[in-house]
C-alpha positions in Angstrom: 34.7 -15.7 -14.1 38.0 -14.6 -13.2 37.1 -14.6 -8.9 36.5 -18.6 -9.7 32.9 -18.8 -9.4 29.4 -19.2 -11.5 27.0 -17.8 -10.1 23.2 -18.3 -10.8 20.7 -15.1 -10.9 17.4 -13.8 -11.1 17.7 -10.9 -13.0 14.2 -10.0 -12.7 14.5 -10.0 -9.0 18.1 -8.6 -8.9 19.1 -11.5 -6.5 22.0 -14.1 -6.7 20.7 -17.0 -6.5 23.5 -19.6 -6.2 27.6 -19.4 -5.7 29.3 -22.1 -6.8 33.4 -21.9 -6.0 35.9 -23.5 -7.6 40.4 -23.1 -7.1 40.2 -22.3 -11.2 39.5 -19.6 -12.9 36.8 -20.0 -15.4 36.9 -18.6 -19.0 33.7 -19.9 -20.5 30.3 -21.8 -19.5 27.2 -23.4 -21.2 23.5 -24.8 -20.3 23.4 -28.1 -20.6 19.4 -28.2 -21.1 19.0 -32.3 -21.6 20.6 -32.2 -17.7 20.1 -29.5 -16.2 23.6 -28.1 -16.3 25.9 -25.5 -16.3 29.0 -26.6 -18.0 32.0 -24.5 -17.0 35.7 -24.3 -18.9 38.7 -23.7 -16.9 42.1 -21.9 -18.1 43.5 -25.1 -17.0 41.4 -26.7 -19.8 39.1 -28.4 -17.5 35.5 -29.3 -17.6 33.0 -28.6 -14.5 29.6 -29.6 -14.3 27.2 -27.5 -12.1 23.4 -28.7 -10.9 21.3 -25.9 -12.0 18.2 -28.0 -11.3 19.6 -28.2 -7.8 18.9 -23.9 -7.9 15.7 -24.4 -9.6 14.3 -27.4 -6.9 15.2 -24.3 -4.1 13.6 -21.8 -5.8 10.1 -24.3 -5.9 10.2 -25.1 -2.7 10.9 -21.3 -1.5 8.1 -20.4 -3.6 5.8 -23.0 -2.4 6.5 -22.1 1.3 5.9 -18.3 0.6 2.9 -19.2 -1.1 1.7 -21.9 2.0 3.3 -18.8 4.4 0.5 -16.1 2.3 -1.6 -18.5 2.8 -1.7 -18.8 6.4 -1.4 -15.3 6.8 -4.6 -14.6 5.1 -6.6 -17.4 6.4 -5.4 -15.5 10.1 -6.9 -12.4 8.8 -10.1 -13.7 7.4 -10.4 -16.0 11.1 -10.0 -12.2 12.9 -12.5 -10.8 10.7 -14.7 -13.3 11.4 -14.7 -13.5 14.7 -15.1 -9.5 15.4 -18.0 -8.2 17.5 -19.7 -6.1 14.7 -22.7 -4.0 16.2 -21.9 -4.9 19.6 -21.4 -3.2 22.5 -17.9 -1.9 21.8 -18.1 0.6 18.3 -21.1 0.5 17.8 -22.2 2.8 15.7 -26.2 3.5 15.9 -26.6 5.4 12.2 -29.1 5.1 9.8 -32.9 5.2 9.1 -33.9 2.1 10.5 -32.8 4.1 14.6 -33.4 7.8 13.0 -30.0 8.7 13.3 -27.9 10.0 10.5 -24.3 9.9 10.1 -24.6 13.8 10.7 -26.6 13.7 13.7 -23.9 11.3 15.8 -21.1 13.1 14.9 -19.7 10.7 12.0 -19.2 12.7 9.0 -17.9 16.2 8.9 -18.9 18.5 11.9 -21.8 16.6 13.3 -23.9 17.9 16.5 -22.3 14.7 18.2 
């Protein structure tokens, strides 16, 4: 580009990934698959390699600690749930026909006599 950098982005996500600068101006650029490479041409006529796989490792390893981070989070969630007090003391809720209460009759659903 004529502001001197390549820059690397997700399009799907909308987010630049990676800024690579450079004191040139660049007029044209290639993947270099077999490397992992973007190949840049300067007005200047010079040649400048870029690791793409560099911006590909980050992304992995962002991914896998978002990933690890979800992880946690719902393993933190599932511990909470687990370890609530259901039918104790604190909200308990005495409904159904095992106690002869309806939801109705404690106030639950709708208007009940409470």
């Amino acid at each position: 580009s004529t502001d001197s950098t390549v820059r690397v982005w997700d399009y799907s996500a909308g987010v630049e990934l990676k800024v690579w600068k450079h004191p040139e101006e660049f007029r044209c650029l290639a993947l270099k698959r077999a490397t992992g490479h973007i190949v840049a041409g300067t007005d200047q006529h010079h040649i400048v390699s870029f690791p793409l796989s560099e911006v590909a490792a980050s992304q992995r390893a962002n991914r896998e600690a978002e990933t690890a981070e979800l992880e946690a989070a719902e393993a933190t969630a599932a511990e909470a749930l687990g370890s609530a007090e259901v039918g104790g003391e604190q909200g308990r809720l005495d409904a159904g026909p095992e106690n002869g209460r309806g939801l109705e009759e404690i106030g639950a659903v709708g208007g009940g006599k409470g």
